[in-house]
Phi, psi and omega in degrees: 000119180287170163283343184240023192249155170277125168301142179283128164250158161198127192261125153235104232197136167170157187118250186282141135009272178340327188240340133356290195279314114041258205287302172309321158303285153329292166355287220265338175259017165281311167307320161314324179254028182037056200255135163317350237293135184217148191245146181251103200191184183258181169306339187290319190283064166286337236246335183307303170351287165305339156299288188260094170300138168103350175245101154311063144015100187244096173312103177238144189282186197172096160250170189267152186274359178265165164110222198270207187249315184296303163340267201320299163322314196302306172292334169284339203284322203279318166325307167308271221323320157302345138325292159308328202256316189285351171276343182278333168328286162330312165308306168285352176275303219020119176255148129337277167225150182258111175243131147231170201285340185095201219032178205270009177289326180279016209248348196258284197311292176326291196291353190265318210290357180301298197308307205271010166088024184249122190313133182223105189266173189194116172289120198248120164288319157347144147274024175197118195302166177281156192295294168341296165286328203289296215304293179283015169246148145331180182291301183335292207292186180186099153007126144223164184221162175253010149253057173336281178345313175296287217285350202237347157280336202268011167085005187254000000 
């Protein structure tokens, strides 16, 4: 990243409100300071665009691992492919920094910008990050928190 170019960010974040609101916050004061922003997410968040003008919207797939063993297929399969669709992203963005929000909608972007070597810091709203995320990030990577203090307890 030069000094006189605006950083690429891609926000990877959907679903629920919890990881969503978030992610929107960061957005609009990443936009403010005049950062590139693209949020990395499924079809439920549409509505974000229109909340933060100025962040571009990327559909990316993501399935869930519950229910039965055809469920559980269904779901290893729609991961992959969110996977493939978030490294050509990434590639074609090449961000800067990759944040995710948790839940499994952030789980395709996170694991593509690991492959491809792109700092992926990963936002816990809790005070005390999830077991779940501590686990699939790297040494590299590093927890925020709205608590730090919390965050320096918790092993992550």
């Amino acid at each position: 990243m030069s000094p006189a170019s605006n950083p690429i960010f891609v926000l990877a974040a959907g679903g629920t409100g919890g990881h969503l609101f978030p992610a929107e916050a960061l957005a609009r004061e990443l936009v403010r300071q005049g950062g590139a922003v693209h949020l990395a997410t499924d079809r439920r968040a549409d509505a974000f665009a229109e909340k933060v003008p100025g962040v571009a919207v990327c559909q990316v797939r993501a399935g869930r691992f519950g229910g039965g063993p055809l469920r559980v297929a269904y779901g290893v399969a729609e991961m992959a492919l969110g996977i493939m669709q978030a490294r050509r992203l990434l590639r074609r963005l090449a961000p800067d920094v990759v944040v995710g929000f948790g839940g499994y909608v952030s789980v395709p972007t996170t694991l593509a910008a690991s492959q491809l070597g792109v700092a992926r810091p990963i936002a816990a709203a809790s005070s005390i990050p999830e077991t779940r995320s501590a686990r699939r990030s790297s040494p590299s990577d590093k927890p925020a928190t709205s608590r730090p203090s919390r965050a320096a307890r918790s092993n992550c």
